[in-house]
N, C-alpha and C positions, 0 to 999 in steps of 0.2 A: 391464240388458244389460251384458254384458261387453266389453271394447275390448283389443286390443294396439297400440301403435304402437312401431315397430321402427327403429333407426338405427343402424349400428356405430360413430359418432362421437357422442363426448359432448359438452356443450359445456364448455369455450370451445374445444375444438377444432374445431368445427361453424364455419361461415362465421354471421356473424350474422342473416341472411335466415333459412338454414335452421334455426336455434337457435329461434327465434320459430316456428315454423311446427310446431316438432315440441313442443315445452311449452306454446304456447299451441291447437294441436290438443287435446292430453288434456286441458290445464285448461279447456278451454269444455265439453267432452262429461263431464267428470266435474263441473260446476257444475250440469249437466243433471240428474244423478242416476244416472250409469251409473260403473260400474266401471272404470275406466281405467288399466293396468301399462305404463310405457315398459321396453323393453330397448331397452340400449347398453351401451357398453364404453368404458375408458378406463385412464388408469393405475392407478388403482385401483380393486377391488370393492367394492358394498354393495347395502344396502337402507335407502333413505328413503321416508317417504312426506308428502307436502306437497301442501298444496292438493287434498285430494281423491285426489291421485293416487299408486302407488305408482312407483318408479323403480328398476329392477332393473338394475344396475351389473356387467357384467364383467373381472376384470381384463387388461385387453389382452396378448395372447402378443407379435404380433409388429409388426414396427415400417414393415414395409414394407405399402404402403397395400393393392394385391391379395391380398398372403397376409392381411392380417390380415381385409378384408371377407370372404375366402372361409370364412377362420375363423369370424367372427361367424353367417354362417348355417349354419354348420353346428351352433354353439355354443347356437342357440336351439331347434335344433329339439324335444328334450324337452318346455320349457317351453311351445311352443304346441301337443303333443299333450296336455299334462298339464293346461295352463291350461284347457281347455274353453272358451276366447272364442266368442266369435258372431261377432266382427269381426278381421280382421288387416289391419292400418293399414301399409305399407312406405314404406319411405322411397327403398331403395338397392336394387343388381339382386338381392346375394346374400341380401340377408334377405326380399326377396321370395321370390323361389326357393322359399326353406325353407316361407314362408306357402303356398305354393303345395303343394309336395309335402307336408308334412303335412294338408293341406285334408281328403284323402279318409276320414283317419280322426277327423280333429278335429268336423271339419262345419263351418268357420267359412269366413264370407266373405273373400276374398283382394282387400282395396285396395293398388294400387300406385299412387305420386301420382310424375312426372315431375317432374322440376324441372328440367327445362329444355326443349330441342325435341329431338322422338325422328329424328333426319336419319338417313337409311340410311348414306349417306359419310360421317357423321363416327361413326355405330357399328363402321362397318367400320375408322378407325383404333383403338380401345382395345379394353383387355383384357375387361371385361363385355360389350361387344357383343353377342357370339352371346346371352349369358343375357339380356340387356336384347329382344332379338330373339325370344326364345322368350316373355317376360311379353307380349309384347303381345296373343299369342294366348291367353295361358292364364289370367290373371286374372281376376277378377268384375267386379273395376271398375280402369279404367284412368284415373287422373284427372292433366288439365293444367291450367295456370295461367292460361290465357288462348284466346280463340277461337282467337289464333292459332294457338298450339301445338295447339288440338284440328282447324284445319285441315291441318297439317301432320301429326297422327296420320292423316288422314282421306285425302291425296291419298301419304303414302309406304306407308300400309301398309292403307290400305282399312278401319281399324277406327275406329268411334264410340267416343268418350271421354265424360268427365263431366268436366264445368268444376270445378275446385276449385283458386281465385283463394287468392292469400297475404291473410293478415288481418290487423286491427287493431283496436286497442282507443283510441277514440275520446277513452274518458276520461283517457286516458294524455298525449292531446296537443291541445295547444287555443293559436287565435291571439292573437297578442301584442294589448298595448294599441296599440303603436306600432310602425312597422318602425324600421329603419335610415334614418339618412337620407339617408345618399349610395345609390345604385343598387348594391344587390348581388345578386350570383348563389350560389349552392350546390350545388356540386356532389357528389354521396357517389357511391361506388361503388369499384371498383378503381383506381387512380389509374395502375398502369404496363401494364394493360389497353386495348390501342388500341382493340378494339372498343368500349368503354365511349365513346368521343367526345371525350376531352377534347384532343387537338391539337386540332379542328375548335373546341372552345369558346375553346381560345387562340387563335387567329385570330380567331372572331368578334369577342373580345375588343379586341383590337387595332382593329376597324372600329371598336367602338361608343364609344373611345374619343378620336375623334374629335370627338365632339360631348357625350360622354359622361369627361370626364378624370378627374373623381372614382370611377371604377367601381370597384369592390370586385368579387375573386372570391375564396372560400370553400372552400378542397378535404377533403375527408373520406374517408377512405378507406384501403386498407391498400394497401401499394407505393411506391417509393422513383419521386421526380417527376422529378428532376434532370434528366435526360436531357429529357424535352420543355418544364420552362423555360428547360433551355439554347438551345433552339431561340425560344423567343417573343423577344418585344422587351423592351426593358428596361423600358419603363412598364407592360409586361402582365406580367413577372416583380414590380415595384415593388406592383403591385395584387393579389399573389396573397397568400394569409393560408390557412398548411396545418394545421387546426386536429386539435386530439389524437383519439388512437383510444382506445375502451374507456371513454367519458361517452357512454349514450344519453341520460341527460336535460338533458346540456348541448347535445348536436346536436339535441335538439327543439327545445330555446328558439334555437336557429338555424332549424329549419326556420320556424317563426314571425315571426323575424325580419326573415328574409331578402326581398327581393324577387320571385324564382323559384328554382325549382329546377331547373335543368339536367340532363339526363341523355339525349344528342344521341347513343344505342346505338346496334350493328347488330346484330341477332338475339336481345334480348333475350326470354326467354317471361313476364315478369311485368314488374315495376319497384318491388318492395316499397319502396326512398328514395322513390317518389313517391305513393304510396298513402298516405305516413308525411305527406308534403308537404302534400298536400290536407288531412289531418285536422288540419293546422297552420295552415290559411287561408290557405297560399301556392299561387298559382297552376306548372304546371308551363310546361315547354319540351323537348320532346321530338325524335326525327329520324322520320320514314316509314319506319319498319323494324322488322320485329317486334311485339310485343302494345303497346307502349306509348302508342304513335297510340291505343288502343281507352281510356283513361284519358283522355284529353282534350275537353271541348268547348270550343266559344265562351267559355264562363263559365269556365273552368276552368285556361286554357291556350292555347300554339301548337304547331304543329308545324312542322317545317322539312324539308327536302330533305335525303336523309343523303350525308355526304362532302361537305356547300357551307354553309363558313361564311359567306357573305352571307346566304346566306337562313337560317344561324339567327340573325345578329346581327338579320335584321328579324323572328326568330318573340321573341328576346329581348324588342326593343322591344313589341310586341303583348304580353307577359306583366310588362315595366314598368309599363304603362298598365293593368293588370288589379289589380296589386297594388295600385295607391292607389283602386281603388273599394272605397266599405264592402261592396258588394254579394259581392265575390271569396270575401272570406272564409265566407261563409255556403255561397254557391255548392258551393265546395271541399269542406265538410265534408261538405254534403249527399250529393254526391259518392260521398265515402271512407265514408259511414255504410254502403252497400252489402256494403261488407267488415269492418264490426264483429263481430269472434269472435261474443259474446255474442247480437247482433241478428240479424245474417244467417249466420255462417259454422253457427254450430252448427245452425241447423236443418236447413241443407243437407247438413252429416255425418252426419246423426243418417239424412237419409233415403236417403244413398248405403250406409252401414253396416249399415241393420234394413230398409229402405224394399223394395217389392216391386221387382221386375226384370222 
């Protein structure tokens, strides 16, 4: 069978969530045995092909992010009447689109995977909205990242989705011998992102350093901090350590490390740093908001109240006492094994892509 997956962004201009999500989508489905071409664009064109996969390279016209995704789908449309796929894999509203209107002569099934939550108010502030607005009705398969976001397809626009969770590759990431030995936290995500949590983790911070004065926090992430440690106290400014961008295999051997991983959101639709966390044997720490609650159990993790650093400095502690059991780590993995490209996610693609409807 034949696969397109589409995205006007190449990487490393892609956020690294979505970089993994669109290369390691083709390389699970072409390890399968299937034909797999990404189109995207970037500053320059080509054709490579690696890992099974080919990667069809546009060179980017324009610089401004609307015109140039409108470009992109209009830029592929030849190649997916031409291509003959059976599957068209979208990433973004405009190269869905295209998957969409060439459908009727191509015959290929039109996937569109959400990356984030489809909110009517927040479609109606940007510029794809309306086209984001029209995929909902018009695709084959409409897939989200999580229950939540597939409830949130379900109560703003009345349409059933298909679960299609971010993945991981197991063998990629594995628990330390040892952690840390003072009490540390890890937090990855956007760092100048308020919905990300991280005021609320510096305050907890500050609580737990109370009885906790050796505590280490850990920041990972892209965005200038300054502004909210200028705000923390000085022993929680003293305890913060903002470790480099562009080493994933140095932030593994941190997620392993580490004690918990933090990431106290609001409205996030997945949590791929914590997916990554688990399959490190570190237990997480999340807030009651969005899909991220749905990655936790007892064995796994705490959850806390979002907006009340008290109660995440006592979901912290609950996820200290987690991390020094031998049991956690097993737990953890067991976990993230659910989202194994190879184990779980491919077969799941393979029957949203060719699977009956």
């Amino acid at each position: 069978m034949k696969l397109a997956v589409t995205h006007p962004y190449s990487w490393p201009e892609v956020r690294r969530g979505a970089e993994r999500i669109i290369v390691e989508t083709a390389r699970c489905i072409a390890k399968r045995g299937h034909k797999v071409t990404i189109f995207t664009a970037g500053d320059t064109g080509g054709r490579t092909h690696e890992d099974g996969v080919t990667t069809v390279k546009f060179r980017r016209r324009y610089e401004d992010a609307p015109q140039h995704e409108r470009w992109f789908g209009k830029r592929i449309v030849p190649h997916l009447i031409l291509g003959r796929f059976d599957a068209v894999h979208s990433m973004m509203a405009y190269d869905a689109l295209a998957s969409v209107r060439t459908r009727r002569i191509a015959g290929h099934r039109v996937i569109y995977e959400e990356l984030g939550n489809p909110y009517k108010d927040f479609w109606d502030t940007i510029g794809d909205g309306q086209v984001r607005s029209q995929l909902v009705h018009d695709v084959d398969v409409y897939g989200c990242m999580s229950n939540y976001t597939l409830s949130v397809l379900q109560s703003e626009w009345g349409r059933t989705g298909d679960l299609i969770p971010g993945g991981v590759r197991l063998d990629e990431f594995e628990p330390a011998a040892v952690r840390e030995t003072k009490p540390t936290i890890l937090f990855s995500g956007a760092l100048a992102e308020p919905r990300k949590g991280l005021p609320d983790l510096l305050a907890a911070a500050e609580l737990l350093m109370d009885e906790r004065p050796d505590l280490q926090l850990w920041l990972s992430g892209p965005g200038n901090v300054d502004a909210m440690l200028a705000d923390a106290t000085p022993r929680v400014r003293a305890a913060v350590t903002i470790l480099p961008l562009g080493d994933p295999t140095g932030l593994s051997a941190r997620y392993a490390t580490t004690w918990v991983s933090a990431l106290p959101s609001i409205g996030d639709s997945f949590g791929m740093v914590l997916i990554e966390s688990l399959a490190s044997g570190t237990p997480i720490v999340v807030a009651d908001d969005g899909a991220p609650p749905q990655l936790v159990t007892d064995a796994t993790g705490a959850i806390a109240h979002a907006g009340d650093p008290a109660s995440l400095a006592r979901a912290l502690e609950v996820g200290f006492g987690l991390s020094q059991k031998p049991a956690t780590s097993v737990a953890c993995r067991e976990f993230a094994r659910q989202f194994d490209w190879d184990e779980s996610m491919g077969p799941l693609l393979e029957k949203l892509y060719w699977g009956p409807r």
